[in-house]
C-alpha positions in Angstrom: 88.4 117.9 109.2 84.9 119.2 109.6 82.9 117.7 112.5 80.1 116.8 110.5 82.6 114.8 108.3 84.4 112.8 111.7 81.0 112.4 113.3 80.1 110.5 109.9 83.0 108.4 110.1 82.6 107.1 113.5 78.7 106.8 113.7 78.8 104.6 116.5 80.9 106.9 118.7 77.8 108.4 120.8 76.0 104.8 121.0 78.4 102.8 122.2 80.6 102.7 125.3 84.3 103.2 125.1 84.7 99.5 126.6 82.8 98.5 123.9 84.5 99.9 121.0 88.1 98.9 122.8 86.5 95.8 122.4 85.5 96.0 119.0 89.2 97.6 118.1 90.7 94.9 119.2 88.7 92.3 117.5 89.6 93.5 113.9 93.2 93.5 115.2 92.9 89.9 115.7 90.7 89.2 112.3 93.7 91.3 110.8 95.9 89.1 112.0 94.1 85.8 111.4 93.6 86.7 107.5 97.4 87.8 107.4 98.6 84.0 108.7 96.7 82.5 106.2 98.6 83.9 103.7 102.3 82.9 102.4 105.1 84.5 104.4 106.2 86.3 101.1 102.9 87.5 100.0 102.7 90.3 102.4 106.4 91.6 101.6 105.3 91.7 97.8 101.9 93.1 98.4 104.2 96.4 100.3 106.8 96.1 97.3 103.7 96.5 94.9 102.0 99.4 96.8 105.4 101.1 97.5 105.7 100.5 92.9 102.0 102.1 92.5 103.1 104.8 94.5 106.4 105.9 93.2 104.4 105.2 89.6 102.5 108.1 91.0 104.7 110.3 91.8 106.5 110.5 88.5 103.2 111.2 86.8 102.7 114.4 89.3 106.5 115.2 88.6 105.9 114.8 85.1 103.2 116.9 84.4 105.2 119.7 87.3 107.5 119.6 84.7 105.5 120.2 81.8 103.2 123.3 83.7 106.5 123.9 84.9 107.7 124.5 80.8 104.8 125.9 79.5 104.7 128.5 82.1 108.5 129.5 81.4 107.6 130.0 77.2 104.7 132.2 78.5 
């Protein structure tokens, strides 16, 4: 990653002390983990089951159209 590109995601990096930011970590932990008990107990075990499914839907598109470069390359 380009420096440019990792100073832009951390713009605060240089303005802030490190105390600060631990500080500021550790507070969207705890939002994290305040949003997640409002949930249903099962929601977040079907929300990973659906991401896990989008992903493996992904990866037999890629595999699919390997395949067929795979083929046409072969007849050529």
């Amino acid at each position: 990653m380009s420096e440019s590109k990792a100073r832009s995601q951390k713009p605060f990096e240089a303005c802030l002390p490190e105390e600060a930011r631990q500080h500021l970590r550790a507070a969207g932990e705890e939002l994290r983990k305040s949003v997640q008990a409002l949930l249903p107990e099962g929601f977040v075990k079907h929300q990973k089951q659906a991401r896990k499914e989008v992903l493996l839907a992904w990866r037999s598109l890629i595999d699919a159209a390997l395949e067929r470069l795979e083929e046409s390359e072969s007849k050529a």
